[in-house]
DOLUM-595835 format. One line per 2 residues: number of its first residue (from 0); their letters; for each residue x, z, y of C-alpha. Coordinates in Angstrom, 2 decimals. Each point is the difference from the previous one (the first is absolute). Example, Ala and Ser with C-alpha at 12.3 -4.5 7.8 and 13.67 -1.06 7.14 Angstrom:
2
0	as	12.30/7.80/-4.50 | 1.37/-0.66/3.44
//
This chain:
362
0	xx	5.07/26.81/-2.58 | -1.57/-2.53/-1.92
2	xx	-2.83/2.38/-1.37 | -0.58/0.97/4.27
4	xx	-0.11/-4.38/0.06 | -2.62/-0.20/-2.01
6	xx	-2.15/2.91/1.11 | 0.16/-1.81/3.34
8	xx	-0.72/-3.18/-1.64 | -3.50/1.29/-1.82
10	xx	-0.84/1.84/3.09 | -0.01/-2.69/2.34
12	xx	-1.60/-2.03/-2.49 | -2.48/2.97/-0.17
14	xx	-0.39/-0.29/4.28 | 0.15/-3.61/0.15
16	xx	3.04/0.25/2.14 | 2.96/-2.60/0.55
18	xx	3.05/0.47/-1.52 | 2.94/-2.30/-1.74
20	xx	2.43/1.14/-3.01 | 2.99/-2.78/-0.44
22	xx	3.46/-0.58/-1.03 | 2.12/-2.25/0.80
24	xx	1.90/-3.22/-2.27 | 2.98/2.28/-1.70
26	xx	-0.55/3.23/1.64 | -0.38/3.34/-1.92
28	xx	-2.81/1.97/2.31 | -3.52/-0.37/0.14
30	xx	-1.46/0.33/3.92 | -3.26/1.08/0.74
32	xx	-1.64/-0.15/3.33 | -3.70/1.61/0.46
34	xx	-1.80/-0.01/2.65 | -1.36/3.00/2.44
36	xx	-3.25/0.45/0.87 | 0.90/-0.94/3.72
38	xx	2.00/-3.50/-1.84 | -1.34/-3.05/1.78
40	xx	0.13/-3.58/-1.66 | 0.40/-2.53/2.47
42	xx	0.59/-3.39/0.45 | 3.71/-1.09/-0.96
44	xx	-0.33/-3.16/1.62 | 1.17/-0.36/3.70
46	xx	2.75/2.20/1.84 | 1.86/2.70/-1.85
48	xx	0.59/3.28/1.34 | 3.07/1.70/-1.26
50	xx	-0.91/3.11/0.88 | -2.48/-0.17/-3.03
52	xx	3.11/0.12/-2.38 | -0.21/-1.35/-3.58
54	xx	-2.97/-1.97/-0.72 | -1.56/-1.57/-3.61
56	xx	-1.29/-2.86/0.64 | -2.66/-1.77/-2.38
58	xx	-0.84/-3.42/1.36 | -2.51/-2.16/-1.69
60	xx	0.29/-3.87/-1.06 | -2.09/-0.96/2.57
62	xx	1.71/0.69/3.00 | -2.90/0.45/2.39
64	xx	-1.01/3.11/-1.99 | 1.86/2.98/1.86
66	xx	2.23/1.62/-1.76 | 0.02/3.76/-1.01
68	xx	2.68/1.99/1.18 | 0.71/3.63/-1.35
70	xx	2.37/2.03/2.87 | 2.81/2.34/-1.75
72	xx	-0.33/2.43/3.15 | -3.45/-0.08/-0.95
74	xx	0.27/1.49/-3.71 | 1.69/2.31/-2.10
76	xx	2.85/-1.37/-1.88 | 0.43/1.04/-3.52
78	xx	3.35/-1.50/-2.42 | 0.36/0.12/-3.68
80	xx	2.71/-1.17/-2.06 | -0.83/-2.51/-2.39
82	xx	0.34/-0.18/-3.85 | 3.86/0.42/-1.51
84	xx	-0.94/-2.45/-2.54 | -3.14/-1.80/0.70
86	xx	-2.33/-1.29/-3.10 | 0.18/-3.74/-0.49
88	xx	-3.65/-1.05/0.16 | -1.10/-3.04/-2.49
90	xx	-2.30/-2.44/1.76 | -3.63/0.32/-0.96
92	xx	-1.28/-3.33/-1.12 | -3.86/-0.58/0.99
94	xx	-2.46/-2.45/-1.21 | -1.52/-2.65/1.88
96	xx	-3.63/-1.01/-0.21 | -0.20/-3.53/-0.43
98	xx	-2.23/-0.32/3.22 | 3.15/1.54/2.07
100	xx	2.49/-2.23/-1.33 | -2.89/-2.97/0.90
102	xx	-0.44/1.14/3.10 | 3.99/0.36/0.80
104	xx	0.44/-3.38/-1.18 | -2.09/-1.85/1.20
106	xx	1.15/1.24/3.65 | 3.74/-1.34/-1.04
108	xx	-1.28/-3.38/-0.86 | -2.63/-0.42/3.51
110	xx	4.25/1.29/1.88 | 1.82/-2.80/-2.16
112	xx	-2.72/-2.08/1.17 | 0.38/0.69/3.42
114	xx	3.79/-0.23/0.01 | -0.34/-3.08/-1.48
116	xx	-1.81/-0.92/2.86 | 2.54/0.78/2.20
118	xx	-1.14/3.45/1.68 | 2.63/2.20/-0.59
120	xx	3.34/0.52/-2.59 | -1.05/3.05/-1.15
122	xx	-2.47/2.63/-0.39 | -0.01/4.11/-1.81
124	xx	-3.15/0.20/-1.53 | -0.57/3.73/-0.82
126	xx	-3.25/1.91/-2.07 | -0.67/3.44/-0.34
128	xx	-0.57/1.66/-3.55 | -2.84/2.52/0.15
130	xx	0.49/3.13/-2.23 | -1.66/3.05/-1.04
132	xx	1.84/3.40/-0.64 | -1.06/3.13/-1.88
134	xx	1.74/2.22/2.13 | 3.35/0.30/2.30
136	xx	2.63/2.75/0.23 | 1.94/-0.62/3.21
138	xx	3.04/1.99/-1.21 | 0.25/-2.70/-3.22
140	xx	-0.52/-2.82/2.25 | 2.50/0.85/2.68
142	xx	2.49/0.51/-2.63 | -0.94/-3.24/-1.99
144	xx	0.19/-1.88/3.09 | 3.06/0.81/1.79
146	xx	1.22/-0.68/-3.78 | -0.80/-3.54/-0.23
148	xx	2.75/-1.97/2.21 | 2.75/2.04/1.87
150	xx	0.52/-3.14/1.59 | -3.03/-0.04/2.03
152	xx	-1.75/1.65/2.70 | -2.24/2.25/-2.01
154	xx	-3.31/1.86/1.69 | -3.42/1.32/0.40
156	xx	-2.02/-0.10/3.21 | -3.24/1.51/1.11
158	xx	-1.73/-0.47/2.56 | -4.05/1.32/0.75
160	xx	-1.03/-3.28/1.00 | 2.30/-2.04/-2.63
162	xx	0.26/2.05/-3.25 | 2.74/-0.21/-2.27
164	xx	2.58/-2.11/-0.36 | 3.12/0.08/-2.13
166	xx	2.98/-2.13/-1.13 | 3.47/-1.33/-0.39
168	xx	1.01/-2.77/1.36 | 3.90/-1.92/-0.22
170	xx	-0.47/-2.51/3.47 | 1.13/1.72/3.42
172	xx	-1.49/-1.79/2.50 | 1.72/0.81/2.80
174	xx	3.12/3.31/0.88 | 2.81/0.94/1.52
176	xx	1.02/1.63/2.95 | 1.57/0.27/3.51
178	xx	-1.35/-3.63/-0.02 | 1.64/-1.25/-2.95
180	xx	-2.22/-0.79/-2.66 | -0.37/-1.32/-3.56
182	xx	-2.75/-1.79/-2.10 | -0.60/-2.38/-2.97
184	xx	-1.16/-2.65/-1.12 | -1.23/1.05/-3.57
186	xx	-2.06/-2.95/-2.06 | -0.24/-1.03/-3.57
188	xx	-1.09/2.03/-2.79 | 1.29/0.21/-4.05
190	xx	-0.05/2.57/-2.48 | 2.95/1.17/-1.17
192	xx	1.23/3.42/-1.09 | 3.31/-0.33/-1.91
194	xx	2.00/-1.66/2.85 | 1.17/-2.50/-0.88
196	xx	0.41/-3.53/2.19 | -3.17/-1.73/1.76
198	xx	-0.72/-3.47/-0.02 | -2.45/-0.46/3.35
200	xx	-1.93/-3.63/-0.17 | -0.10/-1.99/2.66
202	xx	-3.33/1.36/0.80 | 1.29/3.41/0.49
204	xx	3.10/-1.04/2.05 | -2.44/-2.05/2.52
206	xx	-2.06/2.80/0.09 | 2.73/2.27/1.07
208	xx	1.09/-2.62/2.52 | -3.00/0.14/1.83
210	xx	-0.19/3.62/1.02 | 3.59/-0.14/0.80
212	xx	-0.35/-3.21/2.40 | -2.73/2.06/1.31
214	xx	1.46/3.73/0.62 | 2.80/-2.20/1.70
216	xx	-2.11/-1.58/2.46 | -1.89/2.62/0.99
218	xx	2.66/2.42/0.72 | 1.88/-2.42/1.39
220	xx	-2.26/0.06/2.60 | 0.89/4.19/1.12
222	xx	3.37/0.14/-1.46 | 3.60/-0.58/1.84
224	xx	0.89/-1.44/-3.81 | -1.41/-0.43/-3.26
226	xx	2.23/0.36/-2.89 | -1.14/-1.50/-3.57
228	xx	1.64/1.57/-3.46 | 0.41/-1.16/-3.08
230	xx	-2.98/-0.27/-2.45 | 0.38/1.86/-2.47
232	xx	-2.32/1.82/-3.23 | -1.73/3.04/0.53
234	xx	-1.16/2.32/-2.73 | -3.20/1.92/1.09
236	xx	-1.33/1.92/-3.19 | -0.60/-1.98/-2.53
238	xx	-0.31/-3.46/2.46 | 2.95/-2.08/1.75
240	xx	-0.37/-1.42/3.19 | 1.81/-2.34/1.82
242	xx	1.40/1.71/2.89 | 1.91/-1.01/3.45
244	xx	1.29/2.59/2.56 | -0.45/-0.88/3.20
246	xx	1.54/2.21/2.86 | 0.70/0.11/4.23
248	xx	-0.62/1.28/3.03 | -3.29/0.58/2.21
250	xx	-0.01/-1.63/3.45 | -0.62/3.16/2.62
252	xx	-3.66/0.81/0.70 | -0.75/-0.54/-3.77
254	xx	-1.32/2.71/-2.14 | 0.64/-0.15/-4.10
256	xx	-4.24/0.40/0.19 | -0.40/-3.35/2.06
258	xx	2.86/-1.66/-2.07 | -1.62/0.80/-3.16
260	xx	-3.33/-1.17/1.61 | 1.74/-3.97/0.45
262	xx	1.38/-0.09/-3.71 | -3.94/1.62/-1.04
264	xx	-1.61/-1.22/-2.67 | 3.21/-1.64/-1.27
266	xx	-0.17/-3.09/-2.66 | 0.39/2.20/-2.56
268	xx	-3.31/1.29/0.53 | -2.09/-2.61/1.99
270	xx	1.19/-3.17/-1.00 | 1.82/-2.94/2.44
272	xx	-0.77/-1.49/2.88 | -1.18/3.83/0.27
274	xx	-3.01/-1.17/2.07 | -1.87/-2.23/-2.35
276	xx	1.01/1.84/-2.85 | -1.46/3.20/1.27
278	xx	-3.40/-1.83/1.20 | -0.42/-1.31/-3.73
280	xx	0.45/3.50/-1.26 | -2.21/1.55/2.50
282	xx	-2.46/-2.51/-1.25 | 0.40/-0.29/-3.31
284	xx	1.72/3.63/-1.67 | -3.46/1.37/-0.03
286	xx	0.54/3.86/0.72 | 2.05/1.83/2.76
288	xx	3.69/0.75/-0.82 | -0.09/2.50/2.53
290	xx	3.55/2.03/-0.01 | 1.05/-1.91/-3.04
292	xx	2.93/-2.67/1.07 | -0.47/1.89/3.28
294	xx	3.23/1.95/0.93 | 1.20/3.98/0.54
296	xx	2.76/2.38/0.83 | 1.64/1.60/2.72
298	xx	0.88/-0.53/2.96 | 1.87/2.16/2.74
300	xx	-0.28/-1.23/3.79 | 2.27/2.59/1.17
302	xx	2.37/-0.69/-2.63 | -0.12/-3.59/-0.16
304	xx	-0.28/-0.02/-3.60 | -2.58/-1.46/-2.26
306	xx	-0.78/-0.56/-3.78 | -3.06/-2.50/-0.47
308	xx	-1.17/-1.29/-3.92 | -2.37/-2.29/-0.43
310	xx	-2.96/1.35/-2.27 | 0.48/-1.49/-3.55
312	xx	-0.90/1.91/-3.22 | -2.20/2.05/1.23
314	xx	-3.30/1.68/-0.70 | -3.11/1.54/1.50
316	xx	-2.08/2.94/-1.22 | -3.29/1.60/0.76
318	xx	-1.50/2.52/-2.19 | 0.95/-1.04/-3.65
320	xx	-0.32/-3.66/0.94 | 3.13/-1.82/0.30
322	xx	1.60/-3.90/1.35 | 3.31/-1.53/-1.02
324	xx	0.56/-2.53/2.56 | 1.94/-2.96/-1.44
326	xx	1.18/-3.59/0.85 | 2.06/-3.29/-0.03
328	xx	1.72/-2.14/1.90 | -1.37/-3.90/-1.05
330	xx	1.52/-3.46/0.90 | -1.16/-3.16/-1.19
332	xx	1.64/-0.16/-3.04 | -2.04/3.49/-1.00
334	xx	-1.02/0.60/-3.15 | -3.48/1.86/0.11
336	xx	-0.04/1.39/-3.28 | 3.55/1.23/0.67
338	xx	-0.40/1.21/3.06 | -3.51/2.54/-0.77
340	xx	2.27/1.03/-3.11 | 2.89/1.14/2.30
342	xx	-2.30/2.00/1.84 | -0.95/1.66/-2.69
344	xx	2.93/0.57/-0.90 | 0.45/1.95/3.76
346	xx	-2.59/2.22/-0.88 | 2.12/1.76/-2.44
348	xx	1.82/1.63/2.50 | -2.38/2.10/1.95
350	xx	-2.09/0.21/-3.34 | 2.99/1.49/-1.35
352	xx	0.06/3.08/2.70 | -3.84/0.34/-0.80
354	xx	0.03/0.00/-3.76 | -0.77/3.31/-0.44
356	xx	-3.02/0.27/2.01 | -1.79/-3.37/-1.50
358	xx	-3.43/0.31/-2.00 | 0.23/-0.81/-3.38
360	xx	-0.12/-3.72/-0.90 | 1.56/-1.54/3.06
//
C-alpha cells in the first residue's frame, strides 16, 4: 500500500492536483486523501454541511485568507502502515550569514523597544530560511518525515494554487468531539534530550501565562465551562515546551471550526494583547508567513468531531527550492542574540527530514 501512496503522491504532483498524506500524534497508519478530477476546493469558512463528510482543513495565519478545504467524499483514500522502527533523524545544523542574524536582530531589539513602550507583553517574531536542494525523492521524505516526532501531527499538503507544504507539529489547537473538546496552552522553549528536570525562568513561566489567561478568556466566551490543568513539561523532539491542557464543552450552535477561529492566532504564535502584537508583525516581519503558524486537520460536521494543529515546524517547497519557517516568542526581558540562536536551533528539525536532498555546502 505504501508503494500505491506514493504513486498517487508523484502523480498528482505530476497533474497539479490536491491531495493530503498525514498521520496522526501516536498513531501507526499513514492516510492519504487525493483529489478527483471533479474535487472542488472551497471556502471552509462559513456554514458546514455535514453531508460533505470528513474535511482537511488548511487555514492560514491571517484569518481573512479563506481557507482550503480538501472533501474525503471527494478523493480516493489510500492507508499505509508506518515504519516498525522508525530512523531517529539528527538535526541538521545550518549556517547563518551574518546579514540574517543582523537583520533578525535588529527586529528583536525595534519589539523590546516597543514593549518597553508599553504596546503589548509579547510578540513571536518568526523568519523563513531559504534553501536550495539538488533533488527530492518523495518516498525518502515521507518516510524521514513521519520519522521525526511521533508525537506530532505529521503531513504534506498540495494544493495547485498553494504548492507544497509539509510538517510536524506537537500544539493541537483545538479537538474533541460530541462537543467536548480539548486544547493547550503550549509556550516556552529549551533544549534538552536526556530528560532530565527543567528549570523554566521567570520569562518562560510569564510567557506561558499569557496564552493560558488568553485561551481561557476566549473560550470562556462559547463554553458552558472552562477547565484549566496542571502545567506541566512537554518533550517534542529534541525541544521541551511548557504545556497546559485545557478542556470543556461547546455551547450549542458552535462548531469546533468557529471555536478554533476565537482562540486563532493564539499567543503562542502572535504575541499578547493579540491585536497590537499582530499589527507590529504585519508591519514589521517583512515576508508573508502564509500557512506557517496558521492551523490544519480534520474536521467532521456530521460526526461532531474535530482535530485542529496549529502550523509550527513546517516547510514549503517549489521545484528544488525550499523554506524552513521558524520563530520565537519575545518579552521584554529577551535576549536578541539568544533568541535568533534558538531559532536556529528550530531549523534542525525540518532540516533534519531534508538532509538528504540538500546541495552540497549548506
Amino acid at each position: 500500500m505504501l508503494d500505491q501512496l506514493i504513486n498517487h503522491v508523484r502523480m498528482h504532483l505530476q497533474n497539479q492536483k490536491s491531495f493530503v498524506v498525514f498521520v496522526k500524534p501516536q498513531e501507526v497508519h499513514l492516510e492519504g486523501w487525493f483529489s478527483s478530477e471533479q474535487a472542488d476546493e472551497a471556502n471552509a469558512i462559513g456554514p458546514q454541511n455535514p453531508a460533505q463528510g470528513p474535511q482537511f482543513i488548511m487555514q492560514d495565519f491571517d484569518v481573512s485568507v479563506p481557507a482550503k478545504i480538501l472533501n474525503k467524499n471527494d478523493c480516493a483514500v489510500i492507508h499505509a502502515p508506518l515504519e516498525e522502527e522508525p530512523n531517529v533523524l539528527k538535526d541538521y545544523n545550518f549556517t547563518a550569514s551574518t546579514e540574517t542574524g543582523a537583520t533578525y536582530t535588529s527586529l528583536i531589539v525595534k519589539a523590546i523597544q516597543s514593549m518597553r513602550n508599553g504596546l503589548f507583553d509579547k510578540v513571536v517574531l518568526s523568519r523563513a530560511h531559504q534553501i536550495d536542494l539538488s533533488h527530492c525523492d518523495w518516498s525518502l521524505l515521507l518516510s524521514r518525515l513521519m520519522s521525526c516526532d511521533l508525537k506530532a501531527f505529521r503531513y504534506l499538503w498540495h494544493h495547485p494554487d498553494e504548492g507544497i507544504w509539509l510538517g510536524a507539529t506537537p500544539e493541537l489547537l483545538i479537538g474533541g468531539g460530541d462537543r467536548r473538546y480539548q486544547t493547550m496552552a503550549l509556550a516556552g522553549t529549551q533544549w534538552n534530550i536526556r530528560g532530565e528536570d527543567v528549570r523554566w525562568t521567570t520569562k518562560e513561566r510569564n510567557e506561558h501565562q499569557w496564552v493560558i489567561d488568553d485561551i481561557h478568556q476566549r473560550l470562556d466566551r462559547i463554553s458552558n465551562q472552562v477547565e484549566i490543568g496542571p502545567t506541566q513539561t512537554h518533550q517534542a523532539g529534541r525541544l521541551q515546551h511548557l504545556k497546559t491542557g485545557v478542556t470543556g464543552s461547546l455551547q450549542h450552535g458552535i462548531s469546533f471550526l468557529e471555536a478554533a477561529l476565537v482562540l486563532h492566532p493564539t499567543p503562542a504564535v502572535c504575541g499578547y494583547p493579540r491585536s497590537q502584537a499582530q499589527a507590529f508583525i504585519i508591519e514589521n516581519e517583512g515576508y508573508d508567513r502564509r500557512y506557517y503558524t496558521g492551523f490544519l486537520g480534520l474536521i467532521d460536521n456530521a460526526k461532531d468531531t474535530a482535530a485542529l494543529f496549529v502550523n509550527l515546524r513546517c516547510m514549503s517547497v517549489s521545484g528544488l527550492n525550499a523554506r524552513i519557517y521558524v520563530g520565537g516568542g519575545l518579552t521584554i526581558n529577551s535576549d536578541p542574540e539568544v533568541e535568533f540562536e534558538e531559532t536556529q536551533k528550530k531549523l534542525g528539525t525540518m532540516g533534519s527530514v531534508i538532509a538528504p536532498f540538500l546541495k552540497s555546502g549548506l
